[in-house]
ZANU-911941 format. One line per field, with one value per residue (C-alpha): residue number from 1; residue in three letters; x, y, z. Coordinates in steps of 0.001 Angstrom, whole numbers, padded with zeros to 6 digits, m for minus. Example, Ala and Ser with C-alpha at 12.3 -4.5 7.8 and 13.67 -1.06 7.14 Angstrom:
<atoms>
n	1_2 .
res	ala_ser .
px	012300_013670 .
py	m004500_m001060 .
pz	007800_007140 .
</atoms>
This chain:
<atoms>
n	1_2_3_4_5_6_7_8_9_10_11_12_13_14_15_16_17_18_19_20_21_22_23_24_25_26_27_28_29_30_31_32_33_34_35_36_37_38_39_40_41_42_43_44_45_46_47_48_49_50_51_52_53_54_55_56_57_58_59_60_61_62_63_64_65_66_67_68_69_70_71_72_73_74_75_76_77_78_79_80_81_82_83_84_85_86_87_88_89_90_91_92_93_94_95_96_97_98_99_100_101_102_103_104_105_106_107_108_109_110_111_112_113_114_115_116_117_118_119_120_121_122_123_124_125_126_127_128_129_130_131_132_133_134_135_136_137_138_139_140_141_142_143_144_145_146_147_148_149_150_151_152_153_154_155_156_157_158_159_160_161_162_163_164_165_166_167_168_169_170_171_172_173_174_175_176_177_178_179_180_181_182_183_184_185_186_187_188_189_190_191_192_193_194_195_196_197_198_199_200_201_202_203_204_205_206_207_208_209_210_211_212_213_214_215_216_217_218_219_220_221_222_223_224_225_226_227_228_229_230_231_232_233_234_235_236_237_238_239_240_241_242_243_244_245_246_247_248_249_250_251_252_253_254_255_256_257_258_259_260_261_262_263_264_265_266_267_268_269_270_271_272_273_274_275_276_277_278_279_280_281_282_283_284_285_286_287_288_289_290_291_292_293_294_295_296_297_298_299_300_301_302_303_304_305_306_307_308_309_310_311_312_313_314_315_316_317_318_319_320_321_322_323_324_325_326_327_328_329_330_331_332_333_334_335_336_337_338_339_340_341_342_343_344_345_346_347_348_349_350_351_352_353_354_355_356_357_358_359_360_361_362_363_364_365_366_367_368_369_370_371_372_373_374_375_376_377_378_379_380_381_382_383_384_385_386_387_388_389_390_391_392_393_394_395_396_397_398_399_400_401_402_403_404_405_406_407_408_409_410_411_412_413_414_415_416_417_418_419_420_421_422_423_424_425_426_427_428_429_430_431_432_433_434_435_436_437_438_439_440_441_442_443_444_445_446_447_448_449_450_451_452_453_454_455_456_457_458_459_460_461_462_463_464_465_466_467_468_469_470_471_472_473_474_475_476_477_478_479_480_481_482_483_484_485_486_487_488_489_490_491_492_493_494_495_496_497_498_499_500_501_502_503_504_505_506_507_508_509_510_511_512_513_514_515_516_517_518_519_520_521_522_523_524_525_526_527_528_529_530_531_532_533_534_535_536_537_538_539_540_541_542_543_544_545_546_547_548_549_550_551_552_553_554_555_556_557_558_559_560 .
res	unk_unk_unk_unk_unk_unk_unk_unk_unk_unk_unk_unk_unk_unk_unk_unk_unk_unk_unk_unk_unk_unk_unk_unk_unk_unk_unk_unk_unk_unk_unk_unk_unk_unk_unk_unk_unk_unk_unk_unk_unk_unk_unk_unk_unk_unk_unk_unk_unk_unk_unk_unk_unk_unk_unk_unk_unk_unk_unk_unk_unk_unk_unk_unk_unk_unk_unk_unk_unk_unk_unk_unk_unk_unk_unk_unk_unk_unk_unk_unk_unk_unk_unk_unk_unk_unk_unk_unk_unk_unk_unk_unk_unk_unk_unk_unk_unk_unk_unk_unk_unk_unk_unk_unk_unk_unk_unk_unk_unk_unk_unk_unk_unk_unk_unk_unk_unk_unk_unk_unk_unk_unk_unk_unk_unk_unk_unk_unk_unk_unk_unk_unk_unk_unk_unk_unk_unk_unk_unk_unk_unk_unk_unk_unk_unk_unk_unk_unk_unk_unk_unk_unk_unk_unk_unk_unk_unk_unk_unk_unk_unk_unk_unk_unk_unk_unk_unk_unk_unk_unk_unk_unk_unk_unk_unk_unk_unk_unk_unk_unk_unk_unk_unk_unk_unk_unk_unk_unk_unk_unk_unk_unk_unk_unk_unk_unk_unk_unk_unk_unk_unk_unk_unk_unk_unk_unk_unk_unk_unk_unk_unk_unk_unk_unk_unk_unk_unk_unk_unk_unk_unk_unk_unk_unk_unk_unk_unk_unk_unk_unk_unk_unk_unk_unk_unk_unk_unk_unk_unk_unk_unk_unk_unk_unk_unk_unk_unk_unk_unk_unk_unk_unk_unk_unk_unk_unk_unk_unk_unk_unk_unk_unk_unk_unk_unk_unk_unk_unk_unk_unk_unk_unk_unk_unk_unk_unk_unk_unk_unk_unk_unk_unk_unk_unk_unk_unk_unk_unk_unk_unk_unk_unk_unk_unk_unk_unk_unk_unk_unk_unk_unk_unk_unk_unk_unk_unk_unk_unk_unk_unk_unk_unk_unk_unk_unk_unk_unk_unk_unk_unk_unk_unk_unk_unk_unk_unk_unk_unk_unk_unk_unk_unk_unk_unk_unk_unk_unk_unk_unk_unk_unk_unk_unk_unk_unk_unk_unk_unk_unk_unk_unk_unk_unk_unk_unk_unk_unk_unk_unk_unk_unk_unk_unk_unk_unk_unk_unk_unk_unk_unk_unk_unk_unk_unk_unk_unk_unk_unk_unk_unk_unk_unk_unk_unk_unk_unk_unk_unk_unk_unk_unk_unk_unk_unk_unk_unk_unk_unk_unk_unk_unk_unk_unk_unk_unk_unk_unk_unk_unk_unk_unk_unk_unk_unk_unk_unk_unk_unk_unk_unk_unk_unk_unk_unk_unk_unk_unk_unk_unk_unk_unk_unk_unk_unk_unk_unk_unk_unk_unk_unk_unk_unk_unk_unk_unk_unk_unk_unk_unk_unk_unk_unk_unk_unk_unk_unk_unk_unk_unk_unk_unk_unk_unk_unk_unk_unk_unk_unk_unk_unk_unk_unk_unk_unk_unk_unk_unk_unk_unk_unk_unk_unk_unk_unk_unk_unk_unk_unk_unk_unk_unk_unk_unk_unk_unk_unk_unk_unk_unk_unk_unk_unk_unk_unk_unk_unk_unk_unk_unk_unk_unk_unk_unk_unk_unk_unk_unk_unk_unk_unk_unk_unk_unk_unk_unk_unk_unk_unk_unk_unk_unk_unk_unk_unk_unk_unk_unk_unk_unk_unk_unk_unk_unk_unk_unk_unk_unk_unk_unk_unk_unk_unk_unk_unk_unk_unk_unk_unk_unk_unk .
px	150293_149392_147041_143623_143501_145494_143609_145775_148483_147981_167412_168596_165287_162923_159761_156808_153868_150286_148770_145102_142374_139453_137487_140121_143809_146255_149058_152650_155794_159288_162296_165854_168331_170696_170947_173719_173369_173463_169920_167926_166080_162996_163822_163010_159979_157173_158297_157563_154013_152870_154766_152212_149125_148643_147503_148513_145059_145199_142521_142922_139736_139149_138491_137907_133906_134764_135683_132071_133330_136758_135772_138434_141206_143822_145706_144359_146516_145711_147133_148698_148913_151661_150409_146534_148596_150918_149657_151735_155291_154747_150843_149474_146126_144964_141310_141029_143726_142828_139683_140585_143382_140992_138793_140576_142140_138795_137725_140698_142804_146559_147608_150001_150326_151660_153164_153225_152386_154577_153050_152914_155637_158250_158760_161661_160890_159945_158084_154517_153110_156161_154253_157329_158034_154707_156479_160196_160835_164609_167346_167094_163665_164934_164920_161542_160957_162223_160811_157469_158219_159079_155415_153317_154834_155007_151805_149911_152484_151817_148074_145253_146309_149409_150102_153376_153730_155194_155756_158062_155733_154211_155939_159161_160451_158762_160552_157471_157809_155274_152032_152506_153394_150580_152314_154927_156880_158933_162709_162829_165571_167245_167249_170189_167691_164992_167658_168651_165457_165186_167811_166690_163826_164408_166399_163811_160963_162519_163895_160434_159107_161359_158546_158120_159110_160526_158555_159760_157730_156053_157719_156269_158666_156873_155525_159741_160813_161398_158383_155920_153040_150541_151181_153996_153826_156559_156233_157549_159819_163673_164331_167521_166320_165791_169444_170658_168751_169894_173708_173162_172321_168933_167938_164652_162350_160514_160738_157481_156784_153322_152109_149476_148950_148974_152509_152653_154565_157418_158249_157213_160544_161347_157488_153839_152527_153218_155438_158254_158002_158434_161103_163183_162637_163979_166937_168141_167847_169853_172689_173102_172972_169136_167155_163876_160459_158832_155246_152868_151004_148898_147820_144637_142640_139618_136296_135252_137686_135263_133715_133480_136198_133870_134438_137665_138801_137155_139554_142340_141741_142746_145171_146710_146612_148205_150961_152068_151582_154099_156679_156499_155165_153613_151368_149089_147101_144195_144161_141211_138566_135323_135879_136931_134364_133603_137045_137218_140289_140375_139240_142249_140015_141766_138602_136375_137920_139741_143026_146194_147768_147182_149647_147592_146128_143643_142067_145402_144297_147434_144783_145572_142834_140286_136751_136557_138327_137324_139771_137393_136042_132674_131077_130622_126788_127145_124324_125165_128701_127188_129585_131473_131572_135500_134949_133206_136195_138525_136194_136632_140475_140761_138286_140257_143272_142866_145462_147119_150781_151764_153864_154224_153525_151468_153111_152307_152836_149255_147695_148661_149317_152418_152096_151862_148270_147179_148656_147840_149223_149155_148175_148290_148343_144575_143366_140814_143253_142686_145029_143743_144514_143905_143726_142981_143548_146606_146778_150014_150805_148902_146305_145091_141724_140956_143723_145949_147672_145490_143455_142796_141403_138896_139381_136743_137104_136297_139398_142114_144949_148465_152020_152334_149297_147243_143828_144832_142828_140730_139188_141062_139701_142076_141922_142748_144734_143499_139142_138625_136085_134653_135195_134144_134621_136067_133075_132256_129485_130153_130999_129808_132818_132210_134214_136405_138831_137400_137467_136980_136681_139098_138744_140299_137940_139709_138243_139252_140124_139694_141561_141745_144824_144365_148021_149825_152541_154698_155529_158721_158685_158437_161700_160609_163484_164969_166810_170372_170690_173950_172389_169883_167641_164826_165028_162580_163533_161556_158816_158285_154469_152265_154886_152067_151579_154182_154609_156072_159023_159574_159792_162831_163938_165108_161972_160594 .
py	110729_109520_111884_111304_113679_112229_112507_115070_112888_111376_088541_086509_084906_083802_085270_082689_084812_082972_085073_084897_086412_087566_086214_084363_083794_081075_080261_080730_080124_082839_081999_084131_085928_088591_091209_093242_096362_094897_094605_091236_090490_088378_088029_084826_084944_087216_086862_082780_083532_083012_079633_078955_080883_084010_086638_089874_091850_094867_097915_100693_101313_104800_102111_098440_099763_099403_095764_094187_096202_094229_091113_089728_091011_089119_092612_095626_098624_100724_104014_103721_107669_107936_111196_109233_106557_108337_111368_112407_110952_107209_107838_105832_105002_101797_102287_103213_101030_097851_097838_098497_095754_093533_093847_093199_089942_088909_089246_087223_090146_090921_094461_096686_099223_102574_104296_107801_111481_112540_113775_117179_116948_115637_119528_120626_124367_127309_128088_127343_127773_125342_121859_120291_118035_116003_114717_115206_113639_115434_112933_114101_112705_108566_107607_108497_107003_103574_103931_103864_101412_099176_099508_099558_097272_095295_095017_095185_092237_089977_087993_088796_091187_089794_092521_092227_094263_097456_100401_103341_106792_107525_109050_109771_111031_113924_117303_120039_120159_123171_121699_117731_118130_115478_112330_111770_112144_115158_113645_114806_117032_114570_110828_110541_111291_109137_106203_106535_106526_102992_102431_102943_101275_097880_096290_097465_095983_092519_092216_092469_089154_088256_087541_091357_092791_096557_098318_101335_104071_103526_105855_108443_108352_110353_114054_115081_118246_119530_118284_120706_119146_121588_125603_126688_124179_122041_118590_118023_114329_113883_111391_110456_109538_105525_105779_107768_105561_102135_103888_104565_100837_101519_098629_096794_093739_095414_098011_100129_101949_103827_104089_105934_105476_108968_109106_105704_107628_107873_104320_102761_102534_099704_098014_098590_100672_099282_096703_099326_101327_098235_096688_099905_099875_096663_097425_100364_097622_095399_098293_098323_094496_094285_091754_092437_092145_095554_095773_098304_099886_102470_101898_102654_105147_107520_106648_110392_111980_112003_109665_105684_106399_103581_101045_102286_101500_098254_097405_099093_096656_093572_095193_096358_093376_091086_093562_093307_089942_089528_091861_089291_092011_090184_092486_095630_097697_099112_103181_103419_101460_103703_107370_109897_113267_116122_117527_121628_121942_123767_121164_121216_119781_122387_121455_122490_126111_124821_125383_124440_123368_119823_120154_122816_122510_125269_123954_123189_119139_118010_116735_118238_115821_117253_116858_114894_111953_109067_106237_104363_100742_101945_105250_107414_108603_109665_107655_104373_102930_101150_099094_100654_098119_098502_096429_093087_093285_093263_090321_088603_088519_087641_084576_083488_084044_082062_079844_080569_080791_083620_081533_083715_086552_084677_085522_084989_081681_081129_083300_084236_087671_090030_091258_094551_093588_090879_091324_088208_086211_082822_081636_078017_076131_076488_073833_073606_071908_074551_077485_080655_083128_086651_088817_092531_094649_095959_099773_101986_104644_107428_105280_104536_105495_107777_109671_111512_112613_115302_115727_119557_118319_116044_111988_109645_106168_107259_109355_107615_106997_105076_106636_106629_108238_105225_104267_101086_097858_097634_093838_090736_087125_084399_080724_078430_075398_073419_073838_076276_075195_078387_082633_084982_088576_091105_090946_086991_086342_083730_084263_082292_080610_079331_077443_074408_074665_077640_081047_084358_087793_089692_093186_096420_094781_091745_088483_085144_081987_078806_075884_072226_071678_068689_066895_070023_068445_071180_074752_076721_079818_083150_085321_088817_090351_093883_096168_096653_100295_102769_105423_105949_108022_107180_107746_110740_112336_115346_116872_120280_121376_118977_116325_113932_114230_111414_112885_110261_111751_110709_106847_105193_101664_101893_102890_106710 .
pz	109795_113156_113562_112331_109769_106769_104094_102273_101169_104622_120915_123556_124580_122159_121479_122205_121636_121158_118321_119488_117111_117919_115617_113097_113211_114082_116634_115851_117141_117392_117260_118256_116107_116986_114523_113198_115145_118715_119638_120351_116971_116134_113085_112330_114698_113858_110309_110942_112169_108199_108030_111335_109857_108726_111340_109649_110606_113008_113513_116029_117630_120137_122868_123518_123641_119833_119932_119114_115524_115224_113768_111844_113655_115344_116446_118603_118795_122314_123318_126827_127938_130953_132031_132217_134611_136582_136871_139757_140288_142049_142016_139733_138136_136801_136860_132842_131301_133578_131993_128420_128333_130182_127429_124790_126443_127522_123590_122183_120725_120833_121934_120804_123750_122262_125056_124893_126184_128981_132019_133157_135924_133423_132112_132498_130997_133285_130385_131541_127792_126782_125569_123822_127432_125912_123133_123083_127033_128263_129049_132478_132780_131294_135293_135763_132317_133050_136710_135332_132673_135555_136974_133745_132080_134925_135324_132359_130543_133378_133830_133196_130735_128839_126821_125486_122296_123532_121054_122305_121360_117849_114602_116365_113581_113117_114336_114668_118749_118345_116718_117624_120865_122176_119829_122025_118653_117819_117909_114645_114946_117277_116709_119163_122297_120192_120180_123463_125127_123192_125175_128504_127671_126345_129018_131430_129314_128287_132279_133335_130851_128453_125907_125434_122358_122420_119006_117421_117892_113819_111675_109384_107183_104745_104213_104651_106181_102295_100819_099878_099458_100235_099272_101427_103638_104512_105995_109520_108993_109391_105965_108164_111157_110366_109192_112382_115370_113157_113080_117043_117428_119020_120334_119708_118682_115797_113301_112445_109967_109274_105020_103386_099621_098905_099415_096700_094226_096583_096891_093359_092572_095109_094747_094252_097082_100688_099458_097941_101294_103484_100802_101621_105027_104940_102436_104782_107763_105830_105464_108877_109614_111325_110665_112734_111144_110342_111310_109759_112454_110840_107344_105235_103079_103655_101940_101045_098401_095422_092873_094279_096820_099232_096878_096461_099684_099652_097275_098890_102092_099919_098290_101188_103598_100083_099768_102842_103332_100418_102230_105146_107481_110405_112046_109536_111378_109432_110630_112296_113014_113150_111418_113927_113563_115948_116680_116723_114436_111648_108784_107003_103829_100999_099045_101171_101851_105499_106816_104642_107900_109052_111815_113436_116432_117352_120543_122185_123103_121164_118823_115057_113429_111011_111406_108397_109109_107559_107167_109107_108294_109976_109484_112831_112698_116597_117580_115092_113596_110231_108394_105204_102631_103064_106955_104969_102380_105656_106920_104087_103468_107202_106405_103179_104481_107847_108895_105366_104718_101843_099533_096323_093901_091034_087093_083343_084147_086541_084971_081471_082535_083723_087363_085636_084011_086645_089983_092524_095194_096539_100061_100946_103789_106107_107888_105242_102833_100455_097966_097713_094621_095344_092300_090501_087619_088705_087809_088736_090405_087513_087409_090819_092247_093215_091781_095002_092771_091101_093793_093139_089979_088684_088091_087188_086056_082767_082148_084316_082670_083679_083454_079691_078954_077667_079137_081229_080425_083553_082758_081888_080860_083324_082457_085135_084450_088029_087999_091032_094136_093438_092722_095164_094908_097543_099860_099863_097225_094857_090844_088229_086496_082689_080098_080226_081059_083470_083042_085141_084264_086299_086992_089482_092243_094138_093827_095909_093700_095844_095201_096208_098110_100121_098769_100270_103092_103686_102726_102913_104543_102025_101930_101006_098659_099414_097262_097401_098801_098716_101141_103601_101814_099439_095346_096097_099038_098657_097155_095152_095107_093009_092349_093499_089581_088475_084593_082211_082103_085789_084946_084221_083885_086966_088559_089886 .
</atoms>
């Protein structure tokens, strides 16, 4: 994660932020908490944005030249490289990122600067072939840290940029110092450092403009240091280190996390998909007394496995953006915007008879992505980005969901069918006095397409199958007790409903159910549960080879 290559089983101020879109999205207002652990919390800010409008849509482009591509998002998510800005102590250079932040102010967007990749005169080895100084930064080196906090910051959260979302390196959690070394993220082994440069940090950042907001680094937290996912390989993730940084009392404005739904099995037992990742996030959070909103900032799925996997991540997109919208998460940032080809690793595509080793990086850019990376909304043709069908699904949600407040997960009671057949949720609230219903098939963790799970095998539609065994219904017939305006499916054209009262054939492809909603006068805000935890660690903390394949015999009533 974090790299492109994923495929595999890829306080006291208040925080007044305008949340700008681009192209859609609302205002909201933050308000302060103070959370359990000692650090200034949001909690009841960014979390608030839905009760002001929903503007949960991120993307990450390779540069703001990307932007004309971003249409319906309200977030931007832009690498800030320290070693690109100051690449000699005190000598700095603004040329590159002036104009990319420029950009994406000019155009509307709110940035999320990830700050990362120490500079070459931070090294404090004598070893010249020694890269770990451009991920794990040495204590010794926090002054010159916060010294050029001081400047960047400084000057890139004041006008014209106003770029105030700042997140502390990538995947910190991750503890391979030898093949990730150009993340900024291999504290790993050592959340203490990881937590204390969160400590330098934030009182530097919210001295400078108190409307900043300090963002975790966005976790992993997945692919463990004892899974083995892949044939002898290992992953490279401390399952502690959430626990350990939140037991330091890092401090900060936002957790992060980063989810992949190859990794879904993992977290079923606290919530379908994103939402049981995010709901444990939040019940670990809860153990230690935080309250700040998590925000996803990579998320998404690659359009080239096998069989539909386009329209597969089409659907994904809704699915996705709903989930977490239910979890209360703020801010998801769709990983990436246009697919990322042409880099000389090793294609680590096991299918395709590459490397086993996604972590390697064999032209020594601190680059370990695949050539084949395609988690892109837009395909990358080198001379033309065309839109995947998955970008007008993204488009679309953003439209429906405009201004909208998430108020609840929709039961046998709106639709005549258990979350586990019909799974849907309600958004109300948009300027245009209307209630929207999104809703699919839902299909579990066995079934879902295409199948991660038994990826060295083949999975079609025709022989999917859920946990039990059975052949899931894929189509069900929803009658509507209030007449809808109209049906539209995942991309925006219109469905014929029939029968009175109406009726709708619901299937695994989203569709957006439009209601009048003109006597609406107020909405509560939507509390997102979280499980009552006794440790740290998830149910599954690690992985033997294949356990992708979640057998029947790994259900319980109590969950995976």
């Amino acid at each position: 994660m974090g790299q492109r290559g994923k495929w595999i089983f890829s306080a006291l101020f208040i925080l007044t932020m305008i949340m700008q879109p681009g192209r859609v999205g609302a205002q909201g207002t933050r308000s302060e908490a103070t959370s359990g652990n000692g650090a200034r919390s949001v909690s009841a800010s960014l979390a608030a944005a839905s009760s002001a409008g929903l503007a949960i849509t991120g993307v990450q482009p390779d540069s703001t030249s990307q932007l004309p591509l971003a249409t319906g998002a309200t977030w931007i998510r832009l690498v800030l490289s320290w070693s690109v800005v100051e690449p000699s102590p005190g000598v700095f250079n603004w040329t590159a990122y002036d104009s990319e932040f420029q950009a994406a102010q000019t155009a509307g967007y709110q940035v999320i600067a990830t700050f990362r990749d120490n500079p070459a005169w931070t090294d404090t080895s004598s070893d010249p072939t020694d890269h770990r100084y451009q991920c794990r930064l040495d204590p010794s080196q926090f002054g010159a840290f916060q010294a050029a906090l001081r400047a960047i910051v400084g000057r890139y959260s004041a006008a014209p940029y106003h770029v105030t979302m700042w997140e502390i390196g990538n995947e910190p959690d991750n503890d391979d110092a030898i093949n990730r070394y150009g993340m900024m993220s291999c504290y790993g082994a050592e959340p203490d450092v990881y937590a204390n440069l969160l400590k330098v940090a934030y009182p530097v950042i919210k001295e400078i403009n108190s409307a900043n907001q300090v963002v975790v680094g966005g976790l992993a937290l997945d692919w463990f240091d004892c899974d083995q996912v892949t044939p002898n390989l290992p992953g490279h993730v401390n399952p502690s280190f959430l626990g350990t940084i939140l037991t330091d009392g890092a401090p900060f404005d936002l957790m992060n996390i980063h989810y992949y739904p190859n990794f879904r099995v993992r977290w079923e037992g606290y919530g379908a998909d994103v939402a049981g990742k995010l709901a444990w996030v939040r019940g670990v959070m809860n153990r230690h007394g935080a309250t700040q909103p998590i925000i996803v900032t990579e998320a998404g799925a690659v359009s080239n496995l096998h069989g539909d996997s386009n329209a597969w991540q089409s659907r994904y997109v809704v699915q996705l953006y709903s989930r977490a919208a239910a979890q209360g998460t703020p801010i998801t940032v769709w990983f990436n915007l246009v697919d990322t080809t042409g880099d000389t690793d090793i294609n680590d595509d096991l299918k395709n008879g590459g490397s086993s080793d996604e972590y390697l990086d064999t032209d020594n850019d601190g680059d370990t992505s695949a050539i084949d990376s395609n988690h892109g909304l837009y395909f990358d043709y080198g001379t033309s980005t065309p839109a995947k069908i998955a970008d007008i699904a993204f488009q679309r949600f953003a439209l429906e969901t405009n201004g909208a407040t998430y108020v609840r997960q929709l039961g046998l009671n709106d639709t005549g069918y258990a979350p586990g057949q019909i799974e849907g949720y309600e958004f109300r609230g948009m300027a245009s006095k209307k209630k929207v219903w999104v809703l699919w098939t839902f299909l579990d963790v066995c079934a879902s397409e295409p199948n991660f799970m038994t990826w060295w095998g083949s999975k079609t539609d025709k022989d999917r199958r859920d946990c039990s065994g059975n052949a899931p219904t894929l189509q069900y017939t929803v009658t509507f007790n209030q007449t809808p305006l109209r049906v539209l499916d995942k991309l925006g054209n219109q469905i014929a409903v029939s029968g009175s009262p109406a009726q709708v054939t619901v299937g695994i492809d989203p569709v957006y159910v439009e209601f009048d909603d003109s006597a609406l006068s107020g909405l509560p805000p939507a509390t997102p549960a979280a499980p009552t935890l006794t440790s740290d660690s998830p149910n599954l903390v690690c992985y033997p080879y294949k356990a992708y394949v979640p057998f029947a015999a790994n259900v319980t009533s109590s969950g995976w």
